[in-house]
BATOR-130096 format. One record per residue (C-alpha): residue number from 0; x, y, z. Coordinates in Angstrom, 2 decimals. Example, Ala and Ser with C-alpha at 12.3 -4.5 7.8 and 13.67 -1.06 7.14 Angstrom:
<dolums>
DOLUM, 0, 12.30, -4.50, 7.80
DOLUM, 1, 13.67, -1.06, 7.14
</dolums>
This chain:
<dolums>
DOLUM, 0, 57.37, -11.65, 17.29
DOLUM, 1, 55.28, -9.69, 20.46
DOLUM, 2, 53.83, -11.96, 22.79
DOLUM, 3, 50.98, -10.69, 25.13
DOLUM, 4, 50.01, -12.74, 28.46
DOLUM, 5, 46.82, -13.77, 28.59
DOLUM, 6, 45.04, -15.35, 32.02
DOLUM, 7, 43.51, -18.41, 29.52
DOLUM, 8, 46.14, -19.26, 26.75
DOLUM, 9, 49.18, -17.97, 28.38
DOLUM, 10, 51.27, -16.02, 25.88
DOLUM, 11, 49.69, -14.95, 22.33
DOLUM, 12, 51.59, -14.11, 19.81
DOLUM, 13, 51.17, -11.44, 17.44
DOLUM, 14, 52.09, -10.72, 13.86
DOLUM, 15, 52.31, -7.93, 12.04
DOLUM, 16, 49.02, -7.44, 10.72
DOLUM, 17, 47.57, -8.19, 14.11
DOLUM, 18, 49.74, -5.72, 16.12
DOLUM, 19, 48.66, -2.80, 13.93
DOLUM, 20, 44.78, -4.15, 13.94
DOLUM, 21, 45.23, -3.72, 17.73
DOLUM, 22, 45.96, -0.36, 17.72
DOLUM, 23, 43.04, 0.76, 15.92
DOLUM, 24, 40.16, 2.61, 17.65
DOLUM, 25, 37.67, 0.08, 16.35
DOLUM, 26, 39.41, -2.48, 18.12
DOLUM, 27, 40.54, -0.30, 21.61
DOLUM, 28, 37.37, 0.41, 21.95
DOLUM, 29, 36.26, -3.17, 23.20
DOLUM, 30, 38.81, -3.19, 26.19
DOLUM, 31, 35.68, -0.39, 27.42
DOLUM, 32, 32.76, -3.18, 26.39
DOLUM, 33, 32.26, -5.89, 28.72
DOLUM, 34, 32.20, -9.39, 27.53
DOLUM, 35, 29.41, -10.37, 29.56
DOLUM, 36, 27.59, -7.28, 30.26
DOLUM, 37, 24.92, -7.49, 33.05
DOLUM, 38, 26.29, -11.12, 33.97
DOLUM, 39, 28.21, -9.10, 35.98
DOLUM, 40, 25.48, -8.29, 38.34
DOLUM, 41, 25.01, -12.00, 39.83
DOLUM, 42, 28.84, -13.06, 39.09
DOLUM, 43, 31.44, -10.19, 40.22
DOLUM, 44, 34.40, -11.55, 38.98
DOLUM, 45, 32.82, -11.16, 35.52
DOLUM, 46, 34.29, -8.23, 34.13
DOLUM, 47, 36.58, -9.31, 31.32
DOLUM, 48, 36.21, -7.34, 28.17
DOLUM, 49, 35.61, -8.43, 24.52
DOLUM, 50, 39.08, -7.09, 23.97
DOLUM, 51, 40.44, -9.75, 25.95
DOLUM, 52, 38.07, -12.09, 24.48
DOLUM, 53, 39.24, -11.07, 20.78
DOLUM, 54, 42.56, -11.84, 21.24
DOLUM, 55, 41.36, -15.28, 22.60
DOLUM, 56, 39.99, -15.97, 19.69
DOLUM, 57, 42.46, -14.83, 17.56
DOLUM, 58, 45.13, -16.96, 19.17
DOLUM, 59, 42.80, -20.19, 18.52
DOLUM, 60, 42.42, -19.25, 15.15
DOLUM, 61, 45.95, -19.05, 14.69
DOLUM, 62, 46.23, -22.53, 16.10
DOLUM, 63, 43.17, -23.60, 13.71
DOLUM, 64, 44.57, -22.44, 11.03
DOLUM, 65, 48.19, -24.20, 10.98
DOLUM, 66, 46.77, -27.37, 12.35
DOLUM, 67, 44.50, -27.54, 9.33
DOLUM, 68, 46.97, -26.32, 7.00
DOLUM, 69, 46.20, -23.28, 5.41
DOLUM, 70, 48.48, -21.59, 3.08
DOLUM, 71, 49.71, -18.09, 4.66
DOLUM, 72, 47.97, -15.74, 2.87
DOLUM, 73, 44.32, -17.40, 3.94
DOLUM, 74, 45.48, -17.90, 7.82
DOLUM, 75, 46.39, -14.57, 7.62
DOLUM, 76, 42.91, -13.31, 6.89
DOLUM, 77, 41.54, -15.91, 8.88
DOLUM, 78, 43.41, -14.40, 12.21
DOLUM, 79, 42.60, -10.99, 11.00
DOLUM, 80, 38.74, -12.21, 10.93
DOLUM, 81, 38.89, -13.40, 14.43
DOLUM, 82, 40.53, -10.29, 16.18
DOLUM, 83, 37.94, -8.54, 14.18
DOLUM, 84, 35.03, -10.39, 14.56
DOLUM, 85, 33.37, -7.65, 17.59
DOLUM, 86, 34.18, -5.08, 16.76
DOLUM, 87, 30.36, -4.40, 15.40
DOLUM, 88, 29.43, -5.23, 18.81
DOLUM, 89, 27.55, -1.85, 20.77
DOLUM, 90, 27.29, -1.43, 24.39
DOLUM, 91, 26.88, -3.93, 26.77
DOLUM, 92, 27.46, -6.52, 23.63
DOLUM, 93, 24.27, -8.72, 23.15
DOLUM, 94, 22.11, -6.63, 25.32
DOLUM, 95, 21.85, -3.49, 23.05
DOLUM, 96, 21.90, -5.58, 19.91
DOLUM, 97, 18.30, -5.55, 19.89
DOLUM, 98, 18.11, -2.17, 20.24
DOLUM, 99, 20.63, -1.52, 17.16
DOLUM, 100, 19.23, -4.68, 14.82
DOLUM, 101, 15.71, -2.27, 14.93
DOLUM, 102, 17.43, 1.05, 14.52
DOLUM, 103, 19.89, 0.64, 11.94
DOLUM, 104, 18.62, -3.07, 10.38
DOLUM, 105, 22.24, -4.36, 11.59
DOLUM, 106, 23.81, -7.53, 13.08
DOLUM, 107, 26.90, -7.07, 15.12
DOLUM, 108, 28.82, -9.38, 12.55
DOLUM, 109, 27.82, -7.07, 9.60
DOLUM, 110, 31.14, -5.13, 10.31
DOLUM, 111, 31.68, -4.11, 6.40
DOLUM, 112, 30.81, -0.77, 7.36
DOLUM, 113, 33.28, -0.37, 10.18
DOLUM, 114, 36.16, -2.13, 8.23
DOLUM, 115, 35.86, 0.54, 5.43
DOLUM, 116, 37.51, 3.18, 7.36
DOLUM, 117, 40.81, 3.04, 9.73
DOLUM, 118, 40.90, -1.00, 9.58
DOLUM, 119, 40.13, -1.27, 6.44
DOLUM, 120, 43.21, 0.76, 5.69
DOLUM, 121, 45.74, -1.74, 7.49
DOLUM, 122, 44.02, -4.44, 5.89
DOLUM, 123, 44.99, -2.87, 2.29
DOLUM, 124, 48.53, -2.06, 3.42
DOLUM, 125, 48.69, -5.97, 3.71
DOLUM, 126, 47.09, -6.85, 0.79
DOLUM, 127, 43.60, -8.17, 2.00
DOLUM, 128, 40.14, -6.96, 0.88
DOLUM, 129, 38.35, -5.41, 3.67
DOLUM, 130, 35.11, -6.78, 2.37
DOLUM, 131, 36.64, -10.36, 2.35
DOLUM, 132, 37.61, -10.19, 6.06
DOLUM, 133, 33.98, -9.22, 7.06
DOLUM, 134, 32.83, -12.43, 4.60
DOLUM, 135, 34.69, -14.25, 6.95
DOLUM, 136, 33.35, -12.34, 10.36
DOLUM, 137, 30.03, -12.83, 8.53
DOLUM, 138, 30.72, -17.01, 8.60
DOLUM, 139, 31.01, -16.52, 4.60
DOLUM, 140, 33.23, -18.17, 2.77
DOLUM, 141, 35.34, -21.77, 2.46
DOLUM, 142, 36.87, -20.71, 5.84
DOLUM, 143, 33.48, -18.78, 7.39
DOLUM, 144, 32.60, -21.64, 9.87
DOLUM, 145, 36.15, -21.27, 11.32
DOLUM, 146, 34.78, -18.00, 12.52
DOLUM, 147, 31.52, -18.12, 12.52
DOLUM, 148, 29.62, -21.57, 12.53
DOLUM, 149, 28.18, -24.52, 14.75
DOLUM, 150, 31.93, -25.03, 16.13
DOLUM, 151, 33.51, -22.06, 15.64
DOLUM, 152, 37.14, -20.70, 17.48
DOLUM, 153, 34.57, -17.93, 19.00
DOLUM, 154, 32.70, -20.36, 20.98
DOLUM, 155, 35.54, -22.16, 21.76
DOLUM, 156, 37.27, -19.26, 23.23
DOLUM, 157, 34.05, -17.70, 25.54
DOLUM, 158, 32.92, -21.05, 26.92
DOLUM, 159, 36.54, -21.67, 29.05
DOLUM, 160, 36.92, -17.97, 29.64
DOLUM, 161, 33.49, -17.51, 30.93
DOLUM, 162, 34.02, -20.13, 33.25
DOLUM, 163, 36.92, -18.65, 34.35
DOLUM, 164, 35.65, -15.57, 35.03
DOLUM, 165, 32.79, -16.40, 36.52
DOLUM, 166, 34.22, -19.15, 38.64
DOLUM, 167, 31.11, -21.39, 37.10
DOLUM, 168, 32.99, -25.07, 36.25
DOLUM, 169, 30.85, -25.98, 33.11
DOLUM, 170, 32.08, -23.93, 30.49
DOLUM, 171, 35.35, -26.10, 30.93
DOLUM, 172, 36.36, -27.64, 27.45
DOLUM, 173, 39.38, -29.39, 26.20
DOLUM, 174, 39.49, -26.97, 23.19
DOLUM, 175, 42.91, -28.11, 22.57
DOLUM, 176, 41.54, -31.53, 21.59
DOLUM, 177, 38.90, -29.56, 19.64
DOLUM, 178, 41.16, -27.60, 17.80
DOLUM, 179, 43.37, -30.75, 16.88
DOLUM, 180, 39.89, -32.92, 15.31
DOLUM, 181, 39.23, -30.35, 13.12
DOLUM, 182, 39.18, -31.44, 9.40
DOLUM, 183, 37.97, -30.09, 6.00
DOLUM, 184, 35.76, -32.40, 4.35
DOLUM, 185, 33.38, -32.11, 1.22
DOLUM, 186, 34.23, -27.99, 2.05
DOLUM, 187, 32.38, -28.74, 5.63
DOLUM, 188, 34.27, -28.15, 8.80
DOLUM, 189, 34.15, -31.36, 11.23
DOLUM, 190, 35.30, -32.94, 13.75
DOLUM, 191, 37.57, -35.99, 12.99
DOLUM, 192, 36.79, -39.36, 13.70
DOLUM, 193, 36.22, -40.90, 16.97
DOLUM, 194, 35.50, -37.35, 18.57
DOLUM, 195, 31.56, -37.70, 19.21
DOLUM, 196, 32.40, -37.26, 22.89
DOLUM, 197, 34.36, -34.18, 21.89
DOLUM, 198, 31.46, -32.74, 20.09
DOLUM, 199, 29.36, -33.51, 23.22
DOLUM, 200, 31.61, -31.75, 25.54
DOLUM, 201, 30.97, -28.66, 24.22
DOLUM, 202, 27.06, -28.86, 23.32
DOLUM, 203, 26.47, -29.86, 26.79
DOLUM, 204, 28.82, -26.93, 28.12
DOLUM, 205, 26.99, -24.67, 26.36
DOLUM, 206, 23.70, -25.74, 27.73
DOLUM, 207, 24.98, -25.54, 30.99
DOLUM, 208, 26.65, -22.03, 30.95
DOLUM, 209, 23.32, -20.85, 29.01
DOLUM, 210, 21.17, -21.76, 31.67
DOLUM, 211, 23.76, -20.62, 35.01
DOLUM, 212, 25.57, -17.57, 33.66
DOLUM, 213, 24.36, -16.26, 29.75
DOLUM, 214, 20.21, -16.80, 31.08
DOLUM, 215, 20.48, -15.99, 34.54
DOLUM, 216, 16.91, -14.03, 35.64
DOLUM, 217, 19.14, -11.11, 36.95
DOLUM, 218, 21.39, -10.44, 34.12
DOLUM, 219, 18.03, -10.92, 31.74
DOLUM, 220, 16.30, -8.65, 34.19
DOLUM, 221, 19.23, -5.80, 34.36
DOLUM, 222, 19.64, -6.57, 30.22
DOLUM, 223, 15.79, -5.94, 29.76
DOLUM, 224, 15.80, -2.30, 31.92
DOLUM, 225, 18.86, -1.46, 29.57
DOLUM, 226, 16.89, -1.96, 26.55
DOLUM, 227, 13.69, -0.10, 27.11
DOLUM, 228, 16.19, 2.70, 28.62
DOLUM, 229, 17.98, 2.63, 25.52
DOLUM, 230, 15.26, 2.84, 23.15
DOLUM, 231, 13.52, 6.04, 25.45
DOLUM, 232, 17.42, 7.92, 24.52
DOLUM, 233, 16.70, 6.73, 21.22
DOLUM, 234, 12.93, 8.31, 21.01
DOLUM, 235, 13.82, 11.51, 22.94
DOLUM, 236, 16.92, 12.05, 19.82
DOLUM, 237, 19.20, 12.55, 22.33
DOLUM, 238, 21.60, 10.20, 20.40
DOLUM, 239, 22.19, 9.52, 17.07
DOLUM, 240, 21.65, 5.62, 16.11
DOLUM, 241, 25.40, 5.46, 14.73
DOLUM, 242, 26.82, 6.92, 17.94
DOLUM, 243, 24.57, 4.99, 20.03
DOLUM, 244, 26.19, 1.58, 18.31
DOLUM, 245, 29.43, 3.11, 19.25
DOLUM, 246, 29.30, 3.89, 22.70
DOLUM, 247, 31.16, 1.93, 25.15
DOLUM, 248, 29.47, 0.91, 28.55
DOLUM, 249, 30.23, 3.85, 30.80
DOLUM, 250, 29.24, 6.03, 27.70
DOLUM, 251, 25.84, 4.67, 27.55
DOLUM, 252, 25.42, 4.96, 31.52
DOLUM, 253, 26.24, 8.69, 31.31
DOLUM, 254, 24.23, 9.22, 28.77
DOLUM, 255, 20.84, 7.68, 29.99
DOLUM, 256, 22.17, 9.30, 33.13
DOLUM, 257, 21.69, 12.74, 31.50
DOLUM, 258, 18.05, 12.25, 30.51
DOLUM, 259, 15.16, 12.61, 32.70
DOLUM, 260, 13.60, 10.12, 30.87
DOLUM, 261, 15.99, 7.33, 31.61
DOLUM, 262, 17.70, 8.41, 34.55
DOLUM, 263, 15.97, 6.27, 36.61
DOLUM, 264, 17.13, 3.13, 35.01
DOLUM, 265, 20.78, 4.35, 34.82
DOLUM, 266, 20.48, 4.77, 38.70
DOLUM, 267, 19.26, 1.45, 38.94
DOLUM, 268, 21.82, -0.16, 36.90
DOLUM, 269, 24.47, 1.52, 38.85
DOLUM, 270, 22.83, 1.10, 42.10
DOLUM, 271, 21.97, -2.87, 41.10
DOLUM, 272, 18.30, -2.14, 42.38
DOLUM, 273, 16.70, -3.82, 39.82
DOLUM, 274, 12.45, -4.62, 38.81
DOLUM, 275, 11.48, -7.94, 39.87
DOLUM, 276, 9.17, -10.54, 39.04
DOLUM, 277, 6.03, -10.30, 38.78
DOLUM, 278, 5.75, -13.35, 36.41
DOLUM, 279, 8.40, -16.45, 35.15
DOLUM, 280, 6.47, -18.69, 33.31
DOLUM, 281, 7.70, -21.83, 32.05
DOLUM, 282, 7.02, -22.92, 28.40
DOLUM, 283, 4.05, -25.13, 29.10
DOLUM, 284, 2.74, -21.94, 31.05
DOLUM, 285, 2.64, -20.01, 28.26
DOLUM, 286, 0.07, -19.73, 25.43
DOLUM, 287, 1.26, -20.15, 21.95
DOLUM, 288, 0.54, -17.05, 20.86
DOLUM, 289, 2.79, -15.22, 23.21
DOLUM, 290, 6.03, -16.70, 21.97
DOLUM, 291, 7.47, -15.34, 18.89
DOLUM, 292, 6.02, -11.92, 19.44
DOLUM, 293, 7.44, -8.80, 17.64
DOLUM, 294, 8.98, -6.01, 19.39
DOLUM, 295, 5.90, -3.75, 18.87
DOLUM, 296, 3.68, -6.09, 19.97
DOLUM, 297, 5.62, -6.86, 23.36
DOLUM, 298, 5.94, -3.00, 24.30
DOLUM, 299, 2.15, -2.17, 23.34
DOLUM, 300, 1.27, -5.14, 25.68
DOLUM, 301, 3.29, -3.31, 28.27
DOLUM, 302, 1.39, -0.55, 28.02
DOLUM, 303, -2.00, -2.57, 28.85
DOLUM, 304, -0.57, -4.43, 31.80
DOLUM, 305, 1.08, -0.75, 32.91
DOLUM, 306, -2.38, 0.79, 32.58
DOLUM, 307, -4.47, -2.43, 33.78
DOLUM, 308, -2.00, -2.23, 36.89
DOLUM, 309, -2.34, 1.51, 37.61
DOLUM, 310, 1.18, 2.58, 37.43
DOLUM, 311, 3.66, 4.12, 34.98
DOLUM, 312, 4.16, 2.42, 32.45
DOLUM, 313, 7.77, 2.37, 31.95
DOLUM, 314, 7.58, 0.34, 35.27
DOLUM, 315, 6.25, -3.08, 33.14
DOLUM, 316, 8.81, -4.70, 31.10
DOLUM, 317, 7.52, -7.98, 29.18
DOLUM, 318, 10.37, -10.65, 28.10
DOLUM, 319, 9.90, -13.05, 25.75
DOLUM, 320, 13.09, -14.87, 24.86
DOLUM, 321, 13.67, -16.40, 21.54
DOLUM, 322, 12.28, -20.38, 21.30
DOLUM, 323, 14.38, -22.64, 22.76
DOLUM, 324, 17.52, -23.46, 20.53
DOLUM, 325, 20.61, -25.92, 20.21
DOLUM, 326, 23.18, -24.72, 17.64
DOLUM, 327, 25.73, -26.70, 18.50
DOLUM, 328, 23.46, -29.97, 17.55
DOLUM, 329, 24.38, -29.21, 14.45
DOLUM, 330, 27.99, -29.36, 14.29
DOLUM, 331, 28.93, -32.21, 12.03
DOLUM, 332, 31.03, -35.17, 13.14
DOLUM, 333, 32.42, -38.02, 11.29
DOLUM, 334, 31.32, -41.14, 12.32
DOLUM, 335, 32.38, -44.24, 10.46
DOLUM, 336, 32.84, -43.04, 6.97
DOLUM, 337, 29.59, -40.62, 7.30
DOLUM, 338, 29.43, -36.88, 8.60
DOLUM, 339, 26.26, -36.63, 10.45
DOLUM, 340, 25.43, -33.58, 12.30
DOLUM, 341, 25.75, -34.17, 16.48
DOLUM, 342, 21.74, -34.36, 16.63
DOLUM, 343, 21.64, -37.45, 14.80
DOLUM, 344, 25.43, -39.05, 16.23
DOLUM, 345, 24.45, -38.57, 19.93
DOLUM, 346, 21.53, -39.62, 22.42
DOLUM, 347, 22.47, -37.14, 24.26
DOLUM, 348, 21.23, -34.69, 22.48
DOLUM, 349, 17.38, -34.83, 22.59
DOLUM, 350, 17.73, -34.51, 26.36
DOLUM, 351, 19.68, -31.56, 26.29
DOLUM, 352, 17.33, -30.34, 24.05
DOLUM, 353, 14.66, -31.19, 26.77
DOLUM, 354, 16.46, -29.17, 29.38
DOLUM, 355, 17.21, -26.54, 26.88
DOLUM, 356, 13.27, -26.31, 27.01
DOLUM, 357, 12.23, -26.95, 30.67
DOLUM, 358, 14.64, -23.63, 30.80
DOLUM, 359, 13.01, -21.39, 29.26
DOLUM, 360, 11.01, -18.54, 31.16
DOLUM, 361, 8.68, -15.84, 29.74
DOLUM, 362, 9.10, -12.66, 32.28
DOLUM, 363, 7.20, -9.66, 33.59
DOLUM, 364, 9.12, -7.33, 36.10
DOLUM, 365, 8.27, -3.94, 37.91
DOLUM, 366, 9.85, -2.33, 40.72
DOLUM, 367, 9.21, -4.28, 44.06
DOLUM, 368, 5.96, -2.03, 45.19
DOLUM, 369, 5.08, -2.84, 41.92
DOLUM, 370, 4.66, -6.61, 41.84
DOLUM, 371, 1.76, -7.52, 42.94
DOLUM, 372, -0.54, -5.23, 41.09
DOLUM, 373, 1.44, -5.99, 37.71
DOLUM, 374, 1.46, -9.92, 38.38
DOLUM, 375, -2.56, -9.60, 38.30
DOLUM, 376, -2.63, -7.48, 35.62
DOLUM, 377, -0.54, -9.53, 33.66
DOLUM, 378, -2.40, -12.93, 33.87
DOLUM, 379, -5.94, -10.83, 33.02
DOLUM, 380, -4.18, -8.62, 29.91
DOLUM, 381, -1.81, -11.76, 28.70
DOLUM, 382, -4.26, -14.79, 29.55
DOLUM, 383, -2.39, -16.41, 32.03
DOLUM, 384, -4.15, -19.09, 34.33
DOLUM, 385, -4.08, -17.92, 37.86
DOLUM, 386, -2.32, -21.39, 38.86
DOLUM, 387, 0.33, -21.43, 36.22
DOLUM, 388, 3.89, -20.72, 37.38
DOLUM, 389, 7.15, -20.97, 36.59
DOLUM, 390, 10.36, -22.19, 38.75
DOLUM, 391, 13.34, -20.43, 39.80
DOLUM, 392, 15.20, -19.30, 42.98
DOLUM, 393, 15.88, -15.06, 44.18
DOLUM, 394, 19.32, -16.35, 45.31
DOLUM, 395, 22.14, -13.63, 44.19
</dolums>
């Protein structure tokens, strides 16, 4: 059996199936697609791939799978599912998925499409339905979650080697012990008795990587030019939606690069010279009405700040993130002879969920000549009190 070193789980090894799934241009392509995109902006070290990622997730999968018992023929697709399960990522990962969720109406683990072709044809060779290994990517099926759920091997995987790479401590897990609580119960996936703490672990790992490395104001910053550049290629038809979703990252670059429309933005992505803020409102700062806004919405209120301000107005970029969330509160634990989901086994949980909130930020950013004119605009156009702020240091 081929091993391959890895800097997280040491040696991985491979099977069969998974050796040929490698070599597939599908899944090559993500050794060219950074795991954490524009992360790598404020962190440098941060330039691991979803490639390298994949196989992470593939190896705990494998180790899911045989601690739990499966017969071969489900690990099997179960592995398959996790070395699979980005390959419907586009550029840049989670920063163009906006961008691709409007064009084409798809989610990065909708990969039915993409397993119909090359991959799909490996799959067949070893007897397993295509559309049954994107089920799984999808979080469908008895074995879904294992993929795709509350406590799946995907977060498991990211969280350490995010931390890792980044040289940020708090993504540090004991997914071993993880991996070795895991049960099947009622058809749920949960974590074993007497493992509340474990469940905590990782919720409050999460929380703290989210608000240090995955929410940082530069990556969002950098990850907010990319998608207004992205959707100018997209209006000027200079790229065909379907390519677009398969570019890597330098293929992306290049190509804004080559338009006069977004050229500016792929210099400044290169260059790191990035818009700043103008605003970075906290959630109590902003009025109701502002969260949840659609995509239209957002870039025709861009245009009024942009013309309120006096100045072009691809140099106004609004950010509205999505409302504050906790997935992980709802992985299920047992406790006593009960499952109960984390948010009703653990105290701690409602202040994460607190700090999950106090860190949220609405944004405005312009280039730096920019700021002041935008910041006024933006309070008069958005109805922003001239005393409401928001937190947060310009360190990195």
């Amino acid at each position: 059996m081929q091993a391959i070193k890895d800097g997280i789980h040491d040696y991985i090894e491979l099977d069969g199936l998974s050796r040929e799934l490698l070599d597939t241009a599908p899944v090559q392509r993500l050794r060219h697609v950074r795991q954490l995109s524009t992360v790598s902006l404020v962190y440098p070290s941060a330039n691991h791939t979803r490639f390298e990622h994949s196989l992470g997730v593939y190896h705990l999968a494998r180790v899911a799978a045989d601690r739990l018992g499966l017969d071969p023929g489900d690990a099997e697709r179960v592995r398959a599912a996790a070395l699979l399960h980005d390959v419907g990522h586009g550029p840049y990962g989670h920063q163009t998925e906006g961008v691709i969720e409007r064009r084409l109406g798809r989610h990065h683990d909708e990969v039915g499409d993409l397993l119909a072709g090359e991959v799909g044809k490996v799959l067949e060779a070893h007897g397993h339905d295509p559309e049954g290994v994107a089920a799984l990517v999808a979080g469908e099926g008895r074995y879904g979650d294992l993929i795709s759920g509350d406590l799946d091997v995907d977060r498991l995987d990211y969280l350490v080697r995010d931390a890792h790479h980044t040289g940020v401590p708090y993504g540090t897990i004991d997914h071993g012990r993880v991996l070795r609580a895991l049960r099947f119960r009622d058809g749920d996936l949960v974590l074993a008795a007497g493992n509340l703490r474990t469940a905590e672990s990782v919720l409050i790992a999460r929380t703290l990587m989210t608000a240090t490395v995955y929410c940082h104001h530069v990556s969002r910053i950098a990850g907010a030019m990319l998608d207004r550049a992205s959707e100018g290629l997209l209006e000027a038809g200079a790229c065909d939606p379907e390519r677009f979703a398969r570019f890597t990252d330098h293929e992306l670059l290049d190509a804004l690069a080559a338009r006069g429309e977004t050229a500016g933005f792929a210099r400044r992505l290169r260059g790191r010279d990035l818009y700043k803020r103008a605003l970075w409102l906290d959630w109590e700062a902003v009025p109701g009405e502002l969260v949840d806004l659609e995509y239209g919405t957002v870039r025709e209120l861009e245009g009024e700040i942009a013309a309120a301000a006096g100045c072009d107005r691809r140099e106004v970029i609004l950010d509205v993130p999505a409302r504050p969330s906790m997935p992980e509160a709802g992985i299920r634990v047992v406790v006593g002879d009960r499952v109960e989901p984390l948010s009703d086994a653990s105290s701690l949980v409602s202040g994460l969920d607190a700090c999950v909130r106090d860190g949220w930020r609405l944004g405005v950013y312009a280039p730096e000549g920019e700021v002041g004119a935008v910041e006024a605009a933006a309070r008069r156009v958005l109805g922003i009190d001239e005393g409401a702020t928001g937190s947060g240091s310009d360190a990195f």
